[in-house]
C-alpha positions, 0 to 999 in steps of 0.5 A: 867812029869816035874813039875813046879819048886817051885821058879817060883811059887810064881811069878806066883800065884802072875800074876794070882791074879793080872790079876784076881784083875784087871779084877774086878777092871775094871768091878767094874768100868764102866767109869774108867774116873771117878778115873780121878776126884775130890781127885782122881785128886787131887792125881794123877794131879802132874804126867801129869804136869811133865812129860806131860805138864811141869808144873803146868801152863798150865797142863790140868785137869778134875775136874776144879772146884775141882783144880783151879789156884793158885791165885797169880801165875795162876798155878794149885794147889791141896791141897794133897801131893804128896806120892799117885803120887810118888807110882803111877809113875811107873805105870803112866810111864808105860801107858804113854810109851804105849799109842801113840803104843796103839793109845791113846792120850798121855794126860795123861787122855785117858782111858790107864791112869786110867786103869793102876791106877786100875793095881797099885792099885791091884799090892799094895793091893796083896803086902800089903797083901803079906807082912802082910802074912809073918808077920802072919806066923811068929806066927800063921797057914797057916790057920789062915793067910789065913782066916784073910787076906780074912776077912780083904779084902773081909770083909771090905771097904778095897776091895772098895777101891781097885777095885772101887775107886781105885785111892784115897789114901787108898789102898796106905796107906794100903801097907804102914801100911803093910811095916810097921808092916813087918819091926816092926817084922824085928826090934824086931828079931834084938833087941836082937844082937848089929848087925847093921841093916841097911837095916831095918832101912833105909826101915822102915825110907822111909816107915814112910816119905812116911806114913806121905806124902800119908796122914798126919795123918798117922804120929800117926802110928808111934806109932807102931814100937816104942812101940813094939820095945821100950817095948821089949828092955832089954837095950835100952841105949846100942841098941840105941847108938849101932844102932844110925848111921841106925836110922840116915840114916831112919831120913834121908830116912824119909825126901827124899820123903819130897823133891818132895813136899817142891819144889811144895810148893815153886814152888806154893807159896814162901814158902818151908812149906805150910797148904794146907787145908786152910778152913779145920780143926779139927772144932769139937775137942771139941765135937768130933763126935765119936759115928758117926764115928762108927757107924752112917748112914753116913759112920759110920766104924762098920755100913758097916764093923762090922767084924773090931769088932772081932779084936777090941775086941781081942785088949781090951781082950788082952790089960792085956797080951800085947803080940803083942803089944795091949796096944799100938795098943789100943792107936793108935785106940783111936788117930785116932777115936778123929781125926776123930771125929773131922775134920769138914767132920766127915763122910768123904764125899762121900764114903762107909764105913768110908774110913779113916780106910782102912789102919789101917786093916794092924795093925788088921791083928795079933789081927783078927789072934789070934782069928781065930787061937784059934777059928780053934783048934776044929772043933766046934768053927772052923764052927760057926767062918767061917760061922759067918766070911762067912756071915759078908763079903757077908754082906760087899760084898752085900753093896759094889755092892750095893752102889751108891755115897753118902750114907749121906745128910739130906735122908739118915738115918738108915731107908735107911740102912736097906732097903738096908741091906733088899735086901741081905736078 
């Protein structure tokens, strides 16, 4: 009998993952309308406007109480950039080619456009985790990888994000953080030659541009790459000087994805740079609400997500060691909690969970594998730490299935929390 040869494997296992992510995601999602709306739109609105109507003049939207006309010209106008669209297009182009073949309105709103929404989404939550895999396995057992990617999905508010509300920008931002970390390993296996890496460097530049265009804030993950690269350099004049026309072009690559948006901002306004959030800010850097951001009724991180908390302490037991890195992935933790603390919506709006962390389980996934790897050495540490891992995602899980938007305002308290946390129990 023949078998199936190894190279068709992965391709294959990778189309079963996708069809069965995809059937959850439209189950999960009842009225697949809806990631058609409010931020959701918000993201995706610049693709029916090019490639549909032409413009932003007379571009057809949902939500127009969300997305109104920009006051001097008339033209529609969203606050967010552009990046969600830029990673949605070719799925959007692929929906659009169908539709009229399907008998759907090419509209760029008939339910063939969020439906290939829910195929993108699946399609980069699978290469973000394909890509954190890769990374794990360069230090720990297939186990541990395993174990530590299931966590991570199953476990946290990643998996809403991927099959609920799978057209914000999160899932987006997660295979992002996951390039990321994947092209950090690819430098620090070249630190030790003169060879230039080109490649890398251009990959990592247009990753870090589009980190920044999906979600500004991003920017801080940065951090990542040039602390671990900079703290195992033996000679860094020599490797910078060695590698200066590569870090040139990823300055350059950085930029690219910037060009889509510098042309809406002028196209909407005059100017090439524009502050889009214009009656939004970070209201409370002063007081910044950082105990709530963690841990409070409204979306608080490690309320809906408390398996977070096993990496979280590998990262501060490990800081002294500084093996991967901790120290830095520390400080990155701490800027983003300020951050969030201080943005005058603390609690991110109607979501589940504090969405804002979606993408930064990419940078828990070495920190989580360290402890499964230990804790799977022995079978009596290996059966509490599954059970215990079992038993936080069917918390996640319960919760997730259970939630109807929002879980916030003046009703909601802890009290509420446990009624719901009650039902799964």
């Amino acid at each position: 009998m023949k078998t199936i040869p190894n190279k068709f494997l992965l391709p294959a296992l990778f189309a079963i993952l996708t069809f069965a992510g995809f059937q959850i995601a439209r189950d999960a999602n009842e009225y697949p309308e809806k990631l058609i709306w409010s931020d959701m739109e918000g993201y995706y609105v610049y693709l029916p406007a090019t490639f549909i109507y032409g413009g932003f003049e007379n571009v057809a939207v949902r939500d127009t109480g969300y997305l109104r006309r920009w006051e001097n010209s008339g033209k529609i106008y969203t606050k967010y950039t552009c990046g969600v669209a830029l990673m949605q297009t070719p799925f959007f182009l692929g929906a659009h080619a169908l539709s009229a073949p399907l008998g759907y309105p090419s509209d760029g709103h008939s339910e063939i456009y969020p439906l290939a929404l829910l195929l993108g989404a699946v399609v980069y939550m699978l290469l973000g985790m394909w890509l954190l895999y890769l990374s794990l396995r360069r230090y720990f057992s297939l186990w541990a990888s395993v174990l530590t990617l299931a966590a991570l999905l199953l476990g946290t508010n990643l998996y809403y994000y991927s099959f609920f509300q799978s057209a914000m920008s999160h899932v987006y931002s997660f295979f992002l953080f996951a390039a990321l970390v994947c092209l950090t390993e690819r430098l620090l296996e070249g630190l030790q030659s003169t060879r230039r890496q080109w490649t890398t460097w251009a990959l990592l530049g247009l990753v870090a541009g589009l980190i920044v265009l999906v979600r500004p804030t991003g920017i801080i993950v940065l951090l990542y790459p040039l602390y671990r690269c900079w703290k195992a350099l033996p000679a860094k004049m020599p490797y910078l000087r060695a590698q200066a026309g590569p870090v040139l072009l990823a300055g350059l690559m950085f930029v690219l994805p910037w060009i889509p948006q510098f042309l809406y901002w002028k196209y909407m306004s005059g100017d090439w740079v524009m502050w889009s959030y214009k009656d939004e800010s970070f209201k409370y850097w002063k007081e910044p609400k950082l105990f709530r951001v963690l841990f409070d009724a409204w979306n608080g991180w490690l309320l809906y997500s408390p398996i977070a908390i096993i990496p979280l302490v590998a990262l501060l037991l490990g800081r002294h060691s500084n093996r991967f890195g901790e120290r830095g992935l520390l400080l990155i933790f701490a800027i983003a909690t300020y951050l969030f603390a201080s943005w005058w919506a603390w609690w991110f709006g109607s979501a589940f969970g504090h969405r804002s962390y979606v993408e930064y389980y990419a940078l828990l996934a070495i920190p989580f594998a360290l402890v499964a790897e230990k804790a799977l050495r022995r079978w009596y540490t290996a059966l509490p730490f599954v059970a215990l891992c079992a038993l936080l995602c069917y918390y996640s899980l319960g919760l997730t299935y259970n939630y109807r938007a929002p879980w916030d305002g003046a009703d909601w308290t802890y009290e509420r929390v446990w009624q719901e946390v009650d039902k799964l129990f």
